[in-house]
VOGU-3710 file (C-alpha; in Angstrom, 3 decimals, decimal comma):
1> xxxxxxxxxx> -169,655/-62,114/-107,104  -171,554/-60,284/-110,021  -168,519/-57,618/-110,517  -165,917/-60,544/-110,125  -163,464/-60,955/-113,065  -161,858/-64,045/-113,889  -158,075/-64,419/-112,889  -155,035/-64,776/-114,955  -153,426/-68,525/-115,683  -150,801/-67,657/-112,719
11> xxxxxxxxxx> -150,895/-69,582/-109,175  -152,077/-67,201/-107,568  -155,006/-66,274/-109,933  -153,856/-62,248/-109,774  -155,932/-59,596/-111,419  -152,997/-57,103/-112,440  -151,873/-57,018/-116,012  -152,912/-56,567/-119,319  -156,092/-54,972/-118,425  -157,990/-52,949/-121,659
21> xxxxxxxxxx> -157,135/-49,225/-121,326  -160,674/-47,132/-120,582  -162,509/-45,563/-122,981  -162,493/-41,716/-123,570  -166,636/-40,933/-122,606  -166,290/-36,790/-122,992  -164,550/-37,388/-126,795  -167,956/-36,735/-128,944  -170,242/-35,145/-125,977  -170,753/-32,010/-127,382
31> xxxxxxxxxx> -172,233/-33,905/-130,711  -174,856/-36,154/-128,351  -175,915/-32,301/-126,853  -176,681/-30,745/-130,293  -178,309/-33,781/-131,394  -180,234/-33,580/-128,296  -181,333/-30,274/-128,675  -182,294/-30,411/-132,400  -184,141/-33,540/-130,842  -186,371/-31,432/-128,496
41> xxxxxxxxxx> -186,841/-28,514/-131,125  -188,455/-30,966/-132,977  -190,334/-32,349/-130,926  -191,776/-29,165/-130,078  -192,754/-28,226/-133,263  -194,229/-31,098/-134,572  -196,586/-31,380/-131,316  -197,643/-28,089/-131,061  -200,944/-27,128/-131,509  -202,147/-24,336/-133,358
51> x> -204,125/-21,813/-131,971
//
C-alpha cells in the first residue's frame, strides 16, 4: 500500500499510460565525483595538524 499509485479515470482503474519518462541519474556523475574529491582535499587540509 505505501508504493501504490493511484489509477487512471478508466473502469477498470489501469496503471498503463502516460507515465513520466525516468530521469537520466549517470548525466552529471562525473561532476558530483570531482566535487567530492575537492571536498575531501579540503577537508584534509584544513584539519590537519601541524607537526
Amino acid at each position: 500500500m505505501v508504493f501504490a499509485q493511484p489509477g487512471d479515470d478508466t473502469v477498470d482503474g489501469g496503471l498503463e499510460g502516460d507515465d513520466t519518462p525516468p530521469v537520466p541519474v549517470n548525466g552529471k556523475l562525473i561532476y558530483l565525483g570531482i566535487a567530492g574529491l575537492l571536498f575531501a582535499v579540503y577537508t584534509y587540509r584544513r584539519n590537519k595538524k601541524v607537526a
